[in-house]
C-alpha positions as CSV (number, residue, x, y, z in Angstrom):
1,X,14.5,22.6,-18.4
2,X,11.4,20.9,-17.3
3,X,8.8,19.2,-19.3
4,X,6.1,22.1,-20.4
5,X,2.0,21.4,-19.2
6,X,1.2,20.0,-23.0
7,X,4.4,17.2,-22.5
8,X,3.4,16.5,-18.8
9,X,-0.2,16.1,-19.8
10,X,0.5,13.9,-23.2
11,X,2.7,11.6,-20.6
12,X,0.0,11.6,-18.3
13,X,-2.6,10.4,-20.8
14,X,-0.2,7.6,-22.2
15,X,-0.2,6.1,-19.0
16,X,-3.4,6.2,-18.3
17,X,-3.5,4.5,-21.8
18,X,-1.5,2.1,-21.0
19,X,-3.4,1.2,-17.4
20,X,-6.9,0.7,-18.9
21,X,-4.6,-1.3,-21.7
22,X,-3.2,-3.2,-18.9
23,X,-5.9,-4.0,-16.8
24,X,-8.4,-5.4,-19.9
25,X,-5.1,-7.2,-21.0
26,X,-5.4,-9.1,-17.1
27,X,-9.0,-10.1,-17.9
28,X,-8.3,-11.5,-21.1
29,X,-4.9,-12.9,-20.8
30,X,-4.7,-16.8,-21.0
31,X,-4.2,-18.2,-17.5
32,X,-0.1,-18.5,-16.7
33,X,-1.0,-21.3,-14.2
34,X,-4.2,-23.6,-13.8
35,X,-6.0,-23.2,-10.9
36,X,-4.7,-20.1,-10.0
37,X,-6.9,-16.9,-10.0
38,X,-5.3,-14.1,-11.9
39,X,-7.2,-11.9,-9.2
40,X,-4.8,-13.4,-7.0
41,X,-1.7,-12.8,-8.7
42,X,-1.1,-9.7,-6.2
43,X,-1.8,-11.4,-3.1
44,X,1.0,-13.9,-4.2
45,X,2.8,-11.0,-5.2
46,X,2.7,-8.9,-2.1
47,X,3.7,-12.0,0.1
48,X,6.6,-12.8,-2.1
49,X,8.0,-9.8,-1.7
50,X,7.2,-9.5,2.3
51,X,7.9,-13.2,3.4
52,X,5.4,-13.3,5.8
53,X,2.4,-11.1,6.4
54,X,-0.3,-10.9,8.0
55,X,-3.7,-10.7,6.2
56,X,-4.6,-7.1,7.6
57,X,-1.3,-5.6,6.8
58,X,-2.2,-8.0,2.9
59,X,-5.3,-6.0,2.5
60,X,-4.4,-2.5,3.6
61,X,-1.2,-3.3,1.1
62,X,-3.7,-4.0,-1.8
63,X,-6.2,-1.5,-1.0
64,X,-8.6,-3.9,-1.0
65,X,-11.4,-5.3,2.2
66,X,-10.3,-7.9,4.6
67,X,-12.8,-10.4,3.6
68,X,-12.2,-10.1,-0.3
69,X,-8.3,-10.8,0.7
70,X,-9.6,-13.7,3.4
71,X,-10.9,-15.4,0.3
72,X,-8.6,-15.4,-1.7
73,X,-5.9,-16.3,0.8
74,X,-7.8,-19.3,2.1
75,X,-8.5,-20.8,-1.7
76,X,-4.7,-19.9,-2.1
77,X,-3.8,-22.0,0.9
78,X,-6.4,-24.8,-0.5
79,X,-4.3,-25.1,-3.6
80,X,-1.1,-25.2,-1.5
81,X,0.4,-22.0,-2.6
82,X,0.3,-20.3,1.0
83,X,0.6,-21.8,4.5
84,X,-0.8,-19.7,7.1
85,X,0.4,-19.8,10.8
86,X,-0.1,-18.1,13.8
87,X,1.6,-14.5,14.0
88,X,4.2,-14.9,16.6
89,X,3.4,-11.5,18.1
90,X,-0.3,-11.5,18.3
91,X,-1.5,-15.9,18.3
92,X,-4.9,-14.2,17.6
93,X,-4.3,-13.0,14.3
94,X,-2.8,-15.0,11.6
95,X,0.2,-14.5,8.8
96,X,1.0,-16.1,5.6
97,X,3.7,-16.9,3.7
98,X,4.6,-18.6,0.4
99,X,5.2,-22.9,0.3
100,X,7.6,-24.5,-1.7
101,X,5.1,-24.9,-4.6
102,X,3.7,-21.4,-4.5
103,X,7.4,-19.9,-5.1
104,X,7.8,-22.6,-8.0
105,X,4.1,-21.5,-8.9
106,X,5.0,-17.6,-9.0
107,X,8.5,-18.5,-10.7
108,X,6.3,-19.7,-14.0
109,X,3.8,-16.6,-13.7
110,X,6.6,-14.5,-13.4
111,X,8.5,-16.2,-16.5
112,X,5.3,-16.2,-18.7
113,X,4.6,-12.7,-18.1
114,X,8.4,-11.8,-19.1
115,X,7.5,-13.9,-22.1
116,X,4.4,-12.4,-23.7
117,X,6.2,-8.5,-22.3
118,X,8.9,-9.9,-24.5
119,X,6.7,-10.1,-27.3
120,X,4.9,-7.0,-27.1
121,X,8.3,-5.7,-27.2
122,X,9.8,-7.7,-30.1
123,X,10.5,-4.6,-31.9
124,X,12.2,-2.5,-29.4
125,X,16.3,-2.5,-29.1
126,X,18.2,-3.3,-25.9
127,X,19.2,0.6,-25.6
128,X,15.6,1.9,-26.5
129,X,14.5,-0.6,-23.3
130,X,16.9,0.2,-20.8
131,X,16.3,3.9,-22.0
132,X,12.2,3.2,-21.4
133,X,13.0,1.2,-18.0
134,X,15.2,4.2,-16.8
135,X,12.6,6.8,-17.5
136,X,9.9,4.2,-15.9
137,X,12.0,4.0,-13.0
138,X,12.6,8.0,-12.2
139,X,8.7,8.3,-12.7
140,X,8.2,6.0,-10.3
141,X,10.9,7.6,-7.8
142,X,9.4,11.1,-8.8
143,X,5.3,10.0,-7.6
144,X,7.0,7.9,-4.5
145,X,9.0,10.9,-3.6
146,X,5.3,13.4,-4.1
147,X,3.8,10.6,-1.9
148,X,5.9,11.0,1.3
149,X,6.3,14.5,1.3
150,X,2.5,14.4,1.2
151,X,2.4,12.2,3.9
152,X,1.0,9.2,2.4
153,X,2.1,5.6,2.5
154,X,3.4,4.4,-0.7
155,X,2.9,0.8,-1.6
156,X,5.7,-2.3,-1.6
157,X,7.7,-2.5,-4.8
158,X,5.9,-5.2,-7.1
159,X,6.9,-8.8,-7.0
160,X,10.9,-9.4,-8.2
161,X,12.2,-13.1,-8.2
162,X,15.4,-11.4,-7.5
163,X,14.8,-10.4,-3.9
164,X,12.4,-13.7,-3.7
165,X,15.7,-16.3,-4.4
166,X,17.3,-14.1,-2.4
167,X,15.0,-14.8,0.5
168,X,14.7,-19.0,0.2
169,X,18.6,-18.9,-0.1
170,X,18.7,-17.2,3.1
């Protein structure tokens, strides 16, 4: 049997909870890396998981303006976390992809976050966890699945430093 309107609504509120938790938690959070925006974290995070992409297809990925992404891709390839080339399809537009440094840089943002998660969840058990993660993950199948049969693009997974070894061992 399905969740009733009072359960779906209580679940729906939680989250929306957790997001406005989430999102003041970003803007208050110690820096994980010096010099690195934490308004930037997604752009790494996007071209981590794409390998190379170019800064249209960044900003339609992120929802956000061209320009705004521009920025923060040209003060990402300042710090040396990003080259940016010429897209071998189209030499007018331009792609990026991660350095050496910006993988190693991600690898520590990646590891604090898991960190100060670890903490907020220093209470929880390993079942209760993989339980939580389960549900987490057939929500998130559940809206992607409401999204295509609507039609509408759903975004890339988030960043995993799985799939991002994967990639440089490759």
């Amino acid at each position: 049997m399905g969740v009733s309107k009072d359960e779906a609504n209580e679940v729906f509120l939680g989250l929306l909870r957790v997001q406005k938790l989430l999102v003041a938690a970003k803007h208050s959070a110690p820096r994980l890396e010096d010099g690195v925006d934490v308004t930037a974290y997604p752009v790494l995070f996007v071209v981590a998981g794409a390998g190379t992409v170019r800064i249209s297809e960044l900003a339609a990925t992120l929802h956000n303006d061209v320009s705004t992404v521009s920025r923060q891709v040209s003060a990402l390839v300042t710090s040396g976390l990003l080259e940016k080339s010429a897209d071998p399809n189209d030499g007018r537009a331009w792609v990026v992809s991660l350095t050496d440094t910006g993988h190693e840089v991600l690898g520590r943002i990646q590891d604090g976050r898991a960190t100060w998660f670890q903490g907020l969840l220093r209470h929880w058990d390993g079942p209760a966890t993989t339980e939580f993660v389960t549900r987490l993950r057939e929500l998130g199948d559940a809206l992607d699945a409401n999204l295509r049969a609507r039609g509408a693009t759903t975004p890339p997974m988030p960043y995993s430093a799985t799939k991002v070894q994967k990639q440089k061992e490759d």
